[in-house]
C-alpha positions in Angstrom: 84.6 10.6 108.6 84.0 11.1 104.9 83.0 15.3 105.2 86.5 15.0 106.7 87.4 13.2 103.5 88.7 10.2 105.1 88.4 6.6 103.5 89.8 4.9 106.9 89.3 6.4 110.3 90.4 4.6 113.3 88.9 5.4 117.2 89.9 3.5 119.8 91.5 3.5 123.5 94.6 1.8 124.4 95.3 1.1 128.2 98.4 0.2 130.2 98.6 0.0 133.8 96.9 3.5 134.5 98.2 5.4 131.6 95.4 5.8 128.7 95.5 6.5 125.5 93.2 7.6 122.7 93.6 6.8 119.0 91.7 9.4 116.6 93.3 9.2 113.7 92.4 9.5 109.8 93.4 8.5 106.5 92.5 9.1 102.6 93.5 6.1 100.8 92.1 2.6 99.4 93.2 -0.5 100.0 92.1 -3.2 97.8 92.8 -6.9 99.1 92.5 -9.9 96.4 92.2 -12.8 98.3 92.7 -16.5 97.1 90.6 -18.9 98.2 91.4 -22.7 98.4 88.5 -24.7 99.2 86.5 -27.9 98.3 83.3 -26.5 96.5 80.1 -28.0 97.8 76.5 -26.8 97.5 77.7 -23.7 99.7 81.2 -21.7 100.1 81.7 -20.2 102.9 83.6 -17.3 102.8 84.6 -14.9 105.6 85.9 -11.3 105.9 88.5 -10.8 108.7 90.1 -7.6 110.0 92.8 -7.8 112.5 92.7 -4.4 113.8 95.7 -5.4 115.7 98.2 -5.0 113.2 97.6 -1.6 113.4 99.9 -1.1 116.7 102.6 -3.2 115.8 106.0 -1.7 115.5 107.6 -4.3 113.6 106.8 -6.9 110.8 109.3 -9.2 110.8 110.4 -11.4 112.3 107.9 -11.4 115.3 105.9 -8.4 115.4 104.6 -7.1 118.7 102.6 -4.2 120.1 104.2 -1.8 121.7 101.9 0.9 123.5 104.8 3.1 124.6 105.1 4.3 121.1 101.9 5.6 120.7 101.5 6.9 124.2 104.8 9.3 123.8 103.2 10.3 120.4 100.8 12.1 122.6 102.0 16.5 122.3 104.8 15.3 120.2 103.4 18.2 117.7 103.8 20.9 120.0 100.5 20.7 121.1 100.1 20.3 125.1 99.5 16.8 126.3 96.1 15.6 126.4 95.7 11.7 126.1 94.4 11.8 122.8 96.6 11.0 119.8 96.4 12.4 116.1 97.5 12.3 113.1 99.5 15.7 113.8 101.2 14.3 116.7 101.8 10.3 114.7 103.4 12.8 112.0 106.0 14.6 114.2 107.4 11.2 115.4 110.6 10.4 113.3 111.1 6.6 113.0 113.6 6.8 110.2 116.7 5.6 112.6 114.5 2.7 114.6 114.7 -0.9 112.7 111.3 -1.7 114.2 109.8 0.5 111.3 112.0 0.5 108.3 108.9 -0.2 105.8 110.0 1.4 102.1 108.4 5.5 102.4 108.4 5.7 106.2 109.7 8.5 107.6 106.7 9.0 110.6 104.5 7.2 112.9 101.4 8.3 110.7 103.6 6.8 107.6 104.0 3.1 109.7 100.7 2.9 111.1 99.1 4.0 107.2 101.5 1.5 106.3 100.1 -1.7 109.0 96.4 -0.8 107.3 97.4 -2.5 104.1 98.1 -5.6 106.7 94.2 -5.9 108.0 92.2 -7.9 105.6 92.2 -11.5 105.6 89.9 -14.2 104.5 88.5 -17.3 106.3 90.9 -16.5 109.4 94.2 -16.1 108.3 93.7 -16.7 104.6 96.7 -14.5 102.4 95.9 -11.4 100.4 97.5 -9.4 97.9 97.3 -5.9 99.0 97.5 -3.0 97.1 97.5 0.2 98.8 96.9 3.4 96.7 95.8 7.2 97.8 91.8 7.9 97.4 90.3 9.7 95.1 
């Protein structure tokens, strides 16, 4: 991941009825999440990192996001590339969502734009604790 010069690299499968998916994808970026935290101090504060890796296959944020595996399974070739169940950044790339309301986020033009966009959504604290993100491209 980082001799690729990747900050955030996500691997995974995604399943539906017999059709599968895999997600090898890569991004250079940071993403810095500043957290407030509202709790009674004692002799110990707990405090609790939380990634919601779901948010990363949502295609919409508001008003009720939902994931939608379709999207990411027709992905797959979408570059020109034959068809081979695994999806990347290439193939996220050459998937214009410009014209479909599920993704107008400010800057997205692609798939890899939306789902580089969802990353900044991840972080939380103590469950579902607000952050402020700020998303910015890696050194």
């Amino acid at each position: 991941m980082t001799a690729a010069g990747y900050s955030v690299w996500i691997g995974g499968t995604a399943l539906k009825g017999a059709e599968r998916r895999v997600l090898d994808v890569g991004f250079r970026m940071a993403i810095t999440h500043d957290c407030g935290i509202r709790a009674r101090l004692e002799s110990e504060l707990g405090i609790q990192a939380t990634f919601h890796g779901d948010h990363l296959l949502f295609d919409a944020t508001e008003p009720e996001p939902y994931v939608r595996f379709q999207a990411l399974a027709d992905a797959d070739g979408k570059d020109g590339s034959r068809p081979d169940g695994i999806v990347g950044n290439r193939e996220l790339a050459a998937v214009d969502v410009r014209e479909d309301a599920r993704y107008r986020v400010p800057g997205t033009v692609n798939l890899e734009d939306f789902l580089e966009h969802q990353l900044s959504s991840v972080g939380h604290v103590n469950g579902e604790g607000d952050c402020r993100r700020t998303v910015r491209p890696a050194l």
